[in-house]
C-alpha positions as CSV (number, residue, x, y, z in Angstrom):
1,X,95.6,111.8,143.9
2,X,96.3,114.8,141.3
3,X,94.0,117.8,141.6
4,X,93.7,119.6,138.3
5,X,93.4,123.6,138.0
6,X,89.4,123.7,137.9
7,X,89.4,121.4,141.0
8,X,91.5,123.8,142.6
9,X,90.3,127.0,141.8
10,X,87.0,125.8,143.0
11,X,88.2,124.5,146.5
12,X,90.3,128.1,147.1
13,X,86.9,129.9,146.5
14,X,85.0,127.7,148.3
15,X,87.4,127.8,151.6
16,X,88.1,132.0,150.6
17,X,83.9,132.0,150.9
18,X,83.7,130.3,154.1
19,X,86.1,132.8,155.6
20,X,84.5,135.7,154.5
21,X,81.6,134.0,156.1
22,X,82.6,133.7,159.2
23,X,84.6,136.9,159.6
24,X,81.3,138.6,158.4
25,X,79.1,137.0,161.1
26,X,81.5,138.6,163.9
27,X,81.5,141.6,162.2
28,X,77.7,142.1,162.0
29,X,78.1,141.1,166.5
30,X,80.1,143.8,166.1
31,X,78.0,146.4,167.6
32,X,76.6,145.8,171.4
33,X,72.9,147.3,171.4
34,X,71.4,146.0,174.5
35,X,70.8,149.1,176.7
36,X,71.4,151.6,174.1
37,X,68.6,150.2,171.4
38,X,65.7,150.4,174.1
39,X,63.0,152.5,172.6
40,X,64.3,152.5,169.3
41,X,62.8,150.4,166.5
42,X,64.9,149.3,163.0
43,X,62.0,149.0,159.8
44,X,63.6,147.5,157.1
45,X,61.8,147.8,154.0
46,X,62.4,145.8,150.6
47,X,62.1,147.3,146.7
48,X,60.3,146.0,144.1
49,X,62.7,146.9,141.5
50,X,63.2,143.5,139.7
51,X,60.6,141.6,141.1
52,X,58.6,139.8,138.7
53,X,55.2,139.8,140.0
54,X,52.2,141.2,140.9
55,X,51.7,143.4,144.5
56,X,50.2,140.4,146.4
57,X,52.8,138.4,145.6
58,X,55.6,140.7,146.1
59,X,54.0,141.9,149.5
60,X,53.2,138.0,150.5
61,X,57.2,137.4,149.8
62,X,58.4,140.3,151.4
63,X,56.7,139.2,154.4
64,X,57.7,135.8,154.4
65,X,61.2,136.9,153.7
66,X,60.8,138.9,157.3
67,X,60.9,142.5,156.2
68,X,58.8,145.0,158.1
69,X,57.2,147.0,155.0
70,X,58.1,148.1,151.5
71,X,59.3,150.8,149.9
72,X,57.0,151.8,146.5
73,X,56.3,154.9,143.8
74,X,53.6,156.4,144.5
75,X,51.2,155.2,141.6
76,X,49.0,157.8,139.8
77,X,46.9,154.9,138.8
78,X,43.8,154.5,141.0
79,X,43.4,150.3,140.5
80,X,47.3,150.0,141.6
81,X,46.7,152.0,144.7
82,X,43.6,149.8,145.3
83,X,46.0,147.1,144.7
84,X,48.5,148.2,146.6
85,X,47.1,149.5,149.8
86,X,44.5,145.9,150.0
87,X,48.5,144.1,149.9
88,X,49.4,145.9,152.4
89,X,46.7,145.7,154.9
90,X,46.6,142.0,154.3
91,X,50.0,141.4,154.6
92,X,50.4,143.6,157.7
93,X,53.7,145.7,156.4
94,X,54.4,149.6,156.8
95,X,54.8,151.9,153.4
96,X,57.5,154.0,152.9
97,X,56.8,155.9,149.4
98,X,58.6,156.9,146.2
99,X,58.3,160.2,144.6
100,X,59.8,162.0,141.8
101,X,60.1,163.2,138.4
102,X,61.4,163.0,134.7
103,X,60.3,165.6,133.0
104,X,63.4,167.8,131.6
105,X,61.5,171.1,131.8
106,X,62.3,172.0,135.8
107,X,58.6,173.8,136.0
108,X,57.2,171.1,134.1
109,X,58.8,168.7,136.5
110,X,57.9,170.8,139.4
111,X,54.8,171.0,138.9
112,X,54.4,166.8,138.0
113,X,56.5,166.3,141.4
114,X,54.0,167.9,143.7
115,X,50.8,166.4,142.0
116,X,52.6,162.9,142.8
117,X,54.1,163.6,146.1
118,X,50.6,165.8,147.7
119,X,48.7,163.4,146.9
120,X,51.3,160.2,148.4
121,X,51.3,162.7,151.7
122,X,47.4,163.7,151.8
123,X,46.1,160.2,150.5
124,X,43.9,158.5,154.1
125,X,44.4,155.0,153.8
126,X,47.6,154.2,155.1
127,X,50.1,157.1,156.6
128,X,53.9,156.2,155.3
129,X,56.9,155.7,157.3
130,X,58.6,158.4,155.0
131,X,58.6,159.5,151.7
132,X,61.8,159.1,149.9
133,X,62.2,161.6,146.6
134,X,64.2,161.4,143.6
135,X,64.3,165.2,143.3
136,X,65.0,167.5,140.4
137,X,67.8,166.9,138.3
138,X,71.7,167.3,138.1
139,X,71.3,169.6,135.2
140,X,68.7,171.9,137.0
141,X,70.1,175.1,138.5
142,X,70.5,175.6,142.0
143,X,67.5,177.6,142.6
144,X,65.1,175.6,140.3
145,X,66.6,172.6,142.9
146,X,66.1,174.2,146.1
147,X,61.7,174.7,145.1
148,X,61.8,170.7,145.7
149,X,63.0,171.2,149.1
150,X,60.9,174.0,149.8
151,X,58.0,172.5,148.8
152,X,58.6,169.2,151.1
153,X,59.3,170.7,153.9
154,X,56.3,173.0,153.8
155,X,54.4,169.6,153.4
156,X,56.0,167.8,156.0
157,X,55.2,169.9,158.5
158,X,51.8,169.9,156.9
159,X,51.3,166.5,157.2
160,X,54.0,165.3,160.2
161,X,55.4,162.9,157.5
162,X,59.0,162.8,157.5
163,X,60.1,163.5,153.7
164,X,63.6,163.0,152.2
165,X,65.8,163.5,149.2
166,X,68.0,160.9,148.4
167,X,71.4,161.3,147.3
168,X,71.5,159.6,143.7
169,X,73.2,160.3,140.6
170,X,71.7,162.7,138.1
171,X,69.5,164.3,141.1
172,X,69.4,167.3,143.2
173,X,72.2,166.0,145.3
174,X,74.2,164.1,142.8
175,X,77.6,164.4,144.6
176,X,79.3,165.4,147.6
177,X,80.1,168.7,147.2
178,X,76.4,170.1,145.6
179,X,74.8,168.1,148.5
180,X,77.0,169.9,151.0
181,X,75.3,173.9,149.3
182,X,72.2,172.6,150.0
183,X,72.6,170.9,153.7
184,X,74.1,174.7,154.6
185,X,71.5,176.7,152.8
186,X,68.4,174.7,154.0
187,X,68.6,173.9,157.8
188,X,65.3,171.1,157.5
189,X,66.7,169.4,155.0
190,X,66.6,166.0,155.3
191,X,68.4,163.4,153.6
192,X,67.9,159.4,152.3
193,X,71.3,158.5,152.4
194,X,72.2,156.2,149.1
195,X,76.2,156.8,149.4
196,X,77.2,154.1,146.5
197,X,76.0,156.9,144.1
198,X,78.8,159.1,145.4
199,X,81.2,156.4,145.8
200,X,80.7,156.1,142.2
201,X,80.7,159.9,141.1
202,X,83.5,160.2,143.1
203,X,85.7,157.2,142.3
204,X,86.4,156.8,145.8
205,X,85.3,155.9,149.2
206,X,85.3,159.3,149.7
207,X,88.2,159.6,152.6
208,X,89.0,162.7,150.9
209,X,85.1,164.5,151.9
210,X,84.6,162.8,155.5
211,X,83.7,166.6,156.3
212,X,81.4,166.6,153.8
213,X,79.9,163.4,154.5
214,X,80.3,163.8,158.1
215,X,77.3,166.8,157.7
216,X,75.1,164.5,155.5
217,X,74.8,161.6,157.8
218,X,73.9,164.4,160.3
219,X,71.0,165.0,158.0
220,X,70.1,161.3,157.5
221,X,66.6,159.7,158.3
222,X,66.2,156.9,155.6
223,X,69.1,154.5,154.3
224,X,69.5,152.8,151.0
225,X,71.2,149.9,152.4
226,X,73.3,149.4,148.7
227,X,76.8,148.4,148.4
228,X,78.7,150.5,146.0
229,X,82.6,151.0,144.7
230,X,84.3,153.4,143.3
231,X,83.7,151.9,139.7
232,X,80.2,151.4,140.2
233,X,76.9,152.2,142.2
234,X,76.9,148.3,143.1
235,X,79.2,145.4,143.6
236,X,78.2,142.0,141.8
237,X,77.9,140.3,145.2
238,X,78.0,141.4,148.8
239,X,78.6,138.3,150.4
240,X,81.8,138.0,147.9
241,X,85.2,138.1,150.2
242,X,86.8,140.8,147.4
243,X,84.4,143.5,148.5
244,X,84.4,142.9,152.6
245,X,86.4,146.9,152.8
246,X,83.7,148.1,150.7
247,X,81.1,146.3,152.6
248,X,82.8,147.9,155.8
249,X,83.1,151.2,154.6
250,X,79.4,151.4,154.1
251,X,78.5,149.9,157.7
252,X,81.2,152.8,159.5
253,X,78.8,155.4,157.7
254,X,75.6,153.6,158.4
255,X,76.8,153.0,162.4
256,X,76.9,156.7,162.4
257,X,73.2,157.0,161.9
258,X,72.0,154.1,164.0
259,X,74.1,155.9,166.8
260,X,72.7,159.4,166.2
261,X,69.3,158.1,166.2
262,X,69.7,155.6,168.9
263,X,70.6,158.1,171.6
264,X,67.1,160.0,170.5
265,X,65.4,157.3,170.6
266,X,63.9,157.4,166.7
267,X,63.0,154.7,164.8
268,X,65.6,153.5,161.8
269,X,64.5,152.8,158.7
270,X,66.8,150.9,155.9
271,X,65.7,150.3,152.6
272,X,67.9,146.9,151.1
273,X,68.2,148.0,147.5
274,X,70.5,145.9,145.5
275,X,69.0,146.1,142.1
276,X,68.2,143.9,138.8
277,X,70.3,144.4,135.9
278,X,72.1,146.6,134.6
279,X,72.8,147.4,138.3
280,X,73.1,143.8,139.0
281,X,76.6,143.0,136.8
282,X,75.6,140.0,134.2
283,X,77.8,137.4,132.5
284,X,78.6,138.6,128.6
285,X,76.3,137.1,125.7
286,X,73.6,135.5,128.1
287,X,73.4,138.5,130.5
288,X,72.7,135.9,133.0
289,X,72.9,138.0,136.5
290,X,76.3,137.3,138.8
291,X,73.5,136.9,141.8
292,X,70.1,136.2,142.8
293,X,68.8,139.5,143.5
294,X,66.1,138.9,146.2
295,X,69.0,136.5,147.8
296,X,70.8,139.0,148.2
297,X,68.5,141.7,149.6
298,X,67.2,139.5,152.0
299,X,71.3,138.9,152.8
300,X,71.8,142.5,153.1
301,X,68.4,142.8,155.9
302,X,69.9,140.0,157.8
303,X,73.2,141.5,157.8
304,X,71.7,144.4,159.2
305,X,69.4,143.1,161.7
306,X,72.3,140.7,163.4
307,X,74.3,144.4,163.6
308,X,71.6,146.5,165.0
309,X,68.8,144.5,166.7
310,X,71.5,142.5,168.2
């Protein structure tokens, strides 16, 4: 029996899938916890960038879906942090929050930043996990920067809540080597680790700064568990066999955390981000998206909990 082109096309993909698959599930064994996870807990969290929905809903599926908490911006709205807290007590998940800024006027954005991000830290309903900032902005200069950190880590100790800035593109920390001025000049600072940004600034997986990278995942406590390339902050699909090096890559930094903070004993805390379009690539014309979004989040937490929980 003759087998045209499309047929296949379709069969090669289908068997290249399966492979990936199963290479992917010994991979994620890969790690032997056991003995050296005792004591140490792994939250992963899940965004609701994308989701179409109201907080109940997104907090009832996050839960089903088997994800510890949710990471959220802070709202400024009184109703949607009624909503939002009354979601989470009924749903039982932990809080890690979002703060930051867009206002191009650094003192103007200063001062915004720590209106949102007091009142996240000093608020008595529900203490966060962490609170993850989108801090400053590329453009700012260093010093007008470095009042964001300053002003955190006067407030975590304040509060005992650990605070981070995360490493994203036009931010504070925007690349590599500006992160790298900051990690030497402030001691406290402590990062949220989103290395696709930098994968993309750079155009690289970044073999070329393993120094430089070395001394942020020193400074890690919260992961943005995203899957980015060197042409872009996210790949269309992770499950995809094209992408498994990439995929890799991004676990031999992570692994590097986990470790660190295994052998202290403190809890890890991954936040599966994969992103709606135009993060998630679409088809041309229909802008139909190249995957389901929540698939693959709840893909990436899996992935994560068969590597580290064991």
């Amino acid at each position: 029996m003759k087998q045209n082109r499309r047929e296949f096309i379709g069969i090669s993909a289908a068997a290249s899938a399966a492979l990936f698959f199963s290479k992917m599930e010994a991979f994620a064994s890969n790690i032997k916890t056991g003995e050296g996870m005792k004591g140490t807990e792994i939250k992963i969290m899940q965004t609701n960038w994308g989701f179409e929905g109201d907080m109940d809903a997104f907090c009832a599926k996050a839960k089903k879906s088997g994800y510890d908490g949710v990471e959220l911006w802070w709202p400024g709205d009184v109703k949607a942090q009624e909503a939002m807290f009354t979601a989470l007590d009924k749903y039982d998940l932990e809080i890690g929050f979002l703060c930051g800024g867009g206002q191009k006027d650094p003192e103007v954005h200063l001062t915004a930043f720590k209106k949102m991000i007091d009142a996240a830290a000093k608020q008595k309903r529900k203490k966060p996990l962490y609170i993850n900032n989108h801090s400053g902005k590329d453009y700012f200069s260093f010093d007008e920067n470095a009042k964001f950190i300053e002003h955190t880590t006067a407030l975590s100790k304040e509060t005992g809540i650990t605070i981070c800035h995360e490493t994203h593109r036009s931010r504070m920390l925007y690349s590599a080597p500006v992160a790298k001025e900051y990690i030497k000049k402030f001691p406290e600072l402590k990062l949220t680790l989103d290395i696709s940004h930098w994968c993309c600034v750079h155009e690289s997986l970044l073999v070329d700064q393993a120094e430089t990278v070395n001394m942020a995942l020193e400074r890690t406590e919260h992961i943005h568990a995203r899957i980015g390339h060197p042409e872009g902050p996210q790949v269309n699909d992770p499950r995809a066999p094209e992408w498994e090096n990439v995929v890799k890559a991004h676990f031999a930094w992570w692994d590097k955390i986990v470790e660190r903070k295994t052998n202290k004993g403190e809890t890890i805390t991954f936040l599966t981000e994969f992103g709606p379009p135009d993060y998630m690539p679409t088809m041309p014309y229909s802008r139909k998206p190249l995957a389901e979004l929540w698939e693959v989040n709840v893909y990436m937490m899996q992935l994560l909990r068969k590597r580290y929980e064991g």
